[in-house]
C-alpha positions in Angstrom: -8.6 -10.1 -3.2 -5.8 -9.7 -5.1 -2.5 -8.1 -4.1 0.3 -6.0 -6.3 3.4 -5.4 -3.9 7.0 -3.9 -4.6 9.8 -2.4 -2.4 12.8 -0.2 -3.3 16.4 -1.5 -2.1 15.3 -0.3 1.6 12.4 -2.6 1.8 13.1 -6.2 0.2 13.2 -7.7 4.1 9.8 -6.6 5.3 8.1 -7.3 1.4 9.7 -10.4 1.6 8.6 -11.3 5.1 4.5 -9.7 3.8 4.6 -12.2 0.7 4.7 -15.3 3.4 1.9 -13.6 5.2 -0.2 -13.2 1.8 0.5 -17.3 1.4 -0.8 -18.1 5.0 -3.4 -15.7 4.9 -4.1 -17.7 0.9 -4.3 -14.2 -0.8 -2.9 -14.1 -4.4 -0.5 -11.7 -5.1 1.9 -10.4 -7.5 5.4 -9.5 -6.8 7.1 -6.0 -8.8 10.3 -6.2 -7.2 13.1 -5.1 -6.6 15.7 -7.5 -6.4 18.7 -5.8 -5.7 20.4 -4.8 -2.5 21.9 -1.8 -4.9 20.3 1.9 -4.6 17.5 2.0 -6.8 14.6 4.8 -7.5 11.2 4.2 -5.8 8.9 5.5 -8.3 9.8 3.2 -10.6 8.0 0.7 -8.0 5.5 2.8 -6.6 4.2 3.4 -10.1 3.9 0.0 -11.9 1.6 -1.0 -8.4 -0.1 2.0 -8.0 -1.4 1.8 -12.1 -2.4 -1.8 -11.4 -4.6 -1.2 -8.4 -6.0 2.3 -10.2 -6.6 0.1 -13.2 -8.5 -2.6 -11.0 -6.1 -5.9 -11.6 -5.7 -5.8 -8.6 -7.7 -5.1 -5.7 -5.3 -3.7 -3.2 -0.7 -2.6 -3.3 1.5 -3.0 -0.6 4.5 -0.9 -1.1 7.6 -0.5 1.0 10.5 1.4 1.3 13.1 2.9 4.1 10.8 5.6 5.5 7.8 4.6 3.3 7.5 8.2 2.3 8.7 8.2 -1.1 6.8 4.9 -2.2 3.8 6.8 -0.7 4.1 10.0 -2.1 4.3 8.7 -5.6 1.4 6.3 -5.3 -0.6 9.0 -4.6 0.4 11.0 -8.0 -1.4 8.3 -9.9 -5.6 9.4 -10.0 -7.9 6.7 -8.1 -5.0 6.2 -5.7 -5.4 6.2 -2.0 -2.0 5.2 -0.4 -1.5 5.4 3.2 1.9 5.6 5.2 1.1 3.8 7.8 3.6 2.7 11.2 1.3 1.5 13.6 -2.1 -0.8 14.0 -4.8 1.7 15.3 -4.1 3.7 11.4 -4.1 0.5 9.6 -7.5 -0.5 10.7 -8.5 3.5 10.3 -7.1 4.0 7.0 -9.1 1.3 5.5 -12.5 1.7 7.8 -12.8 5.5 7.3 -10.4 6.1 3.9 -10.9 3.0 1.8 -6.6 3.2 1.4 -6.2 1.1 -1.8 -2.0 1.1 -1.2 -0.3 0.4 2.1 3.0 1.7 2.9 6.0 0.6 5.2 8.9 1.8 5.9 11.4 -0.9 6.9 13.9 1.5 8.4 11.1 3.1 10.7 9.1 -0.4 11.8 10.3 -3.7 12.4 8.9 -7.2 10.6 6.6 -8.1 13.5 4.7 -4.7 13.5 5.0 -4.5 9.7 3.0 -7.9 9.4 0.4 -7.1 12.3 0.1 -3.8 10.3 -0.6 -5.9 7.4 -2.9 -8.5 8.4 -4.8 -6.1 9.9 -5.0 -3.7 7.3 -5.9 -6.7 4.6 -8.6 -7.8 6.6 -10.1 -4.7 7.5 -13.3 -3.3 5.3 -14.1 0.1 4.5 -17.1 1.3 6.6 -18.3 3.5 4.0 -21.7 5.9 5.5 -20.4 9.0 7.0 -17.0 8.2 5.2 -18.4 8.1 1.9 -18.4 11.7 1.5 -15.6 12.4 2.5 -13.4 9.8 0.2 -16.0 10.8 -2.5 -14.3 14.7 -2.1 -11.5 13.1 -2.9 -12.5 11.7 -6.4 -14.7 14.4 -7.4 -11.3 17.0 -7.6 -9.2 14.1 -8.9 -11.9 14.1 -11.6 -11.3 17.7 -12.0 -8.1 18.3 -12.1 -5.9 15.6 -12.8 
């Protein structure tokens, strides 16, 4: 597995805090910033991650923000994207079994670094179960196929 994650200004603590997790947990990744404490616009993080995991360099995007909304919400403009907003463990481990989320995202203002990283780990190590599911996320692609 390979790993593409980027925060806005309102994020850098928790992506900073996920990157030492990905080194324990010996997953490559690559960071997209930022690297400012200044106001900057989330898409143009969100994007650059979201194209990477839709163009399969890499397998999975962890993106963070202050509510996780915004990173979220333009992830999921880009086709092949499934990002999930996710603030606790039980939809981590649901968004991946049941969704196959490709993009996981935070917000640091909303969660702190402990529940961020056990939301995380377990969504990193959590597979999609596919079966029933597969219908379902397969909906999903056949209107993206459609109409985007």
């Amino acid at each position: 597995m390979k790993v593409a994650i980027a925060s806005d200004h309102g994020g850098i603590q928790i992506r900073e805090e996920i990157k030492k997790l990905l080194d324990e947990m010996n997953i490559p990744y690559q960071d997209f910033g930022c690297e400012c404490n200044t106001s900057v616009d989330y898409p143009d993080y969100a994007l650059p991650v979201a194209e990477k995991v839709a163009n399969e360099e890499f397998d999975r995007g962890i993106l963070i923000c202050g509510t996780g909304i915004g990173m979220s919400i333009a992830a999921n403009k880009v086709k092949g994207i499934r990002c999930a907003l996710v603030h606790d463990t039980f939809s981590a481990k649901a968004t991946r079994e049941h969704n196959n989320s490709n993009i996981l995202a935070m917000g640091e203002r909303v969660i702190g670094p402990g529940l961020a990283l056990d939301i995380a780990k377990i969504w990193l190590t959590t597979e999609y179960q596919g079966g029933r599911h597969e219908n379902r996320v397969g909906k999903i692609t056949v209107y993206e196929e459609k109409n985007l």
